[in-house]
C-alpha positions in Angstrom: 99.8 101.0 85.6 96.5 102.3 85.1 95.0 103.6 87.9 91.1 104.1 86.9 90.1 100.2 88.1 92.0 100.8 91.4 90.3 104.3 91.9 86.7 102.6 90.9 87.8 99.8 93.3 88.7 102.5 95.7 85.2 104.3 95.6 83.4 100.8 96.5 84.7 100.3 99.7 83.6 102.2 103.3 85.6 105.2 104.5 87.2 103.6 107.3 88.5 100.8 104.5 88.9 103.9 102.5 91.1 105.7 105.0 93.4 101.9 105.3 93.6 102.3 102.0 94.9 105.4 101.7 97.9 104.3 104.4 98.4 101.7 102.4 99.6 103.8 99.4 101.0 105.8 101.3 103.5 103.1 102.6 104.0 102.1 98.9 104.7 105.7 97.7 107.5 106.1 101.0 109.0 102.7 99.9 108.9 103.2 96.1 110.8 106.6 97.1 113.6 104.9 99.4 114.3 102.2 96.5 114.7 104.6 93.9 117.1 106.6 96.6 119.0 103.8 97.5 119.4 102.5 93.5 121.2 105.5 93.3 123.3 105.8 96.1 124.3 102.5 95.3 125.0 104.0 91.3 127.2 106.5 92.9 129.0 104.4 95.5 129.9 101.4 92.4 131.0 104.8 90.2 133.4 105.8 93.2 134.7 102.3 93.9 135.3 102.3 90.2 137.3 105.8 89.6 139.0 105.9 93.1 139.6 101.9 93.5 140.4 102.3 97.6 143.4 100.6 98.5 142.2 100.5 102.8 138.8 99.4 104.3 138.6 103.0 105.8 138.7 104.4 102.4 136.0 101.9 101.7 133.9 102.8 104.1 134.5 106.3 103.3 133.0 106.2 100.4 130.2 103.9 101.3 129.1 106.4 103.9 129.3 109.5 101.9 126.1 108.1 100.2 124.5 105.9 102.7 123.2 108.5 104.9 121.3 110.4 101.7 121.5 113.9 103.2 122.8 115.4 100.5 120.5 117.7 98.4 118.5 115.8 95.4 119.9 118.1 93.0 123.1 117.5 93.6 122.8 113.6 94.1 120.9 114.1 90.1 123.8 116.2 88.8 126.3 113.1 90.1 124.3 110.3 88.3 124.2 112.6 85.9 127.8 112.8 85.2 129.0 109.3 86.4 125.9 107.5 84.2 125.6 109.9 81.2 121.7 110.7 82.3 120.0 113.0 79.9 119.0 115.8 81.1 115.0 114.4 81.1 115.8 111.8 83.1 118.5 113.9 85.5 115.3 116.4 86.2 113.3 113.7 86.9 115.3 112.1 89.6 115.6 115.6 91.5 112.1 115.8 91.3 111.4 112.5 92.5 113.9 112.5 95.4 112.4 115.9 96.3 108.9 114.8 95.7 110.0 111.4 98.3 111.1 113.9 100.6 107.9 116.0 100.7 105.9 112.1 100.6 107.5 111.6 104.0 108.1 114.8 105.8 105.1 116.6 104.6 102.5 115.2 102.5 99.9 115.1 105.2 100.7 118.4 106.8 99.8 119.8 104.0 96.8 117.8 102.8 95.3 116.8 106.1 91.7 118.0 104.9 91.8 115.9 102.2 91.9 113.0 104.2 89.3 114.2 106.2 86.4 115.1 103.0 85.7 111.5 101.5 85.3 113.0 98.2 89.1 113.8 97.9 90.4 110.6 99.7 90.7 109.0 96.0 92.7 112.2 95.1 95.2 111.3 98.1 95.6 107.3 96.0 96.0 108.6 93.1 98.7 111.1 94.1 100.2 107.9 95.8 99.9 105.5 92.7 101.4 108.3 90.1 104.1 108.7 92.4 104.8 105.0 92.5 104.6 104.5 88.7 107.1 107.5 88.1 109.4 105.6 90.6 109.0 102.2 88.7 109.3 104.1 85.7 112.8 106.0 86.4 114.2 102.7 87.9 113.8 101.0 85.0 116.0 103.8 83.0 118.4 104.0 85.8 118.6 99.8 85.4 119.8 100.8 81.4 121.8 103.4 82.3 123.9 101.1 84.7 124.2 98.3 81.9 125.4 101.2 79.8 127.8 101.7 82.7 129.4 98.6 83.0 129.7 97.9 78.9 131.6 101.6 79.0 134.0 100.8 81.6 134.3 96.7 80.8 134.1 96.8 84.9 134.8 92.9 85.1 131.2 91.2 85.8 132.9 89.1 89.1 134.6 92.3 90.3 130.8 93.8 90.0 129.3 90.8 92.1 131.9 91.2 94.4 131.5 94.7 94.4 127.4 94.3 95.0 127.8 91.5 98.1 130.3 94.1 100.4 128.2 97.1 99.4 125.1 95.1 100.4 126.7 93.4 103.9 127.9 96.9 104.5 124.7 98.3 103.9 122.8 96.1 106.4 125.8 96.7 109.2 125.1 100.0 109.0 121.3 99.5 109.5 122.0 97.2 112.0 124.5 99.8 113.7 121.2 102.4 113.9 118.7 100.3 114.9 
């Protein structure tokens, strides 16, 4: 996505719509981050159902908690894709970069860069940070999307067993969530 006619919009408006704005992406950014995290713990919890094939629920949800809480480091959660999905090693780097980067987005970005949100001139910066960010993500999801159709023509993983495979992980996924909330 080019950015140029969002950053031109951007300049037009006032700096408290600027500062809205800037949230906005922000939000965007955090979200675009946490989809790409979940795609692949879900790539790494279908890769484990695959090899392991649990026999018990609590093996199941062994496995499906290993990955949902994502506290494991991003370079080890790349290397793992990595090996379970054939990643090159462009695309490995960038996932650890991107989980890292999601990480920092959330934890740290404005630490960091508070007086950028406070000088007008750089509050464009801030978006566009936010917007590359997002397009890397959309970008990466798109390869990891391939790289699981690769997946499932390499193993011939049978495509009901997948769907099946998809709906617990998913009603799992929002039982957990429901369990923290």
């Amino acid at each position: 996505m080019d950015i140029q006619p969002l950053l031109d919009h951007f300049n037009q408006l006032s700096a408290e719509e600027q500062t809205k704005e800037v949230y906005a992406h922000f939000g965007l950014a955090v979200y675009f981050g946490q989809a790409l995290e979940q795609q692949l713990a879900n790539m790494l919890i279908f890769d484990q159902l695959f090899q392991v094939k649990p026999a018990t629920p609590a093996e199941y949800t062994a496995i499906f908690e290993e990955h949902a809480a994502a506290g494991k480091p991003a370079d080890i959660l790349a290397v793992a894709a990595q090996l379970a999905y054939q990643l090159s090693d462009e695309d490995r780097d960038e996932l650890r970069r991107l989980l890292v980067s999601r990480r920092f987005l959330a934890d740290s970005y404005f630490k960091v860069h508070a007086q950028r949100l406070l000088q007008p001139e750089l509050k464009s910066q801030i978006v566009a940070d936010f917007v590359g960010f997002q397009n890397r993500c959309r970008q990466l999801h798109g390869q990891l999307q391939q790289y699981q159709q690769q997946y499932v023509q390499r193993t011939s993983v049978d495509p009901e067993l997948l769907q099946q495979t998809w709906a617990t992980v998913v009603r799992d996924a929002q039982r957990t969530l429901s369990a923290m909330a």
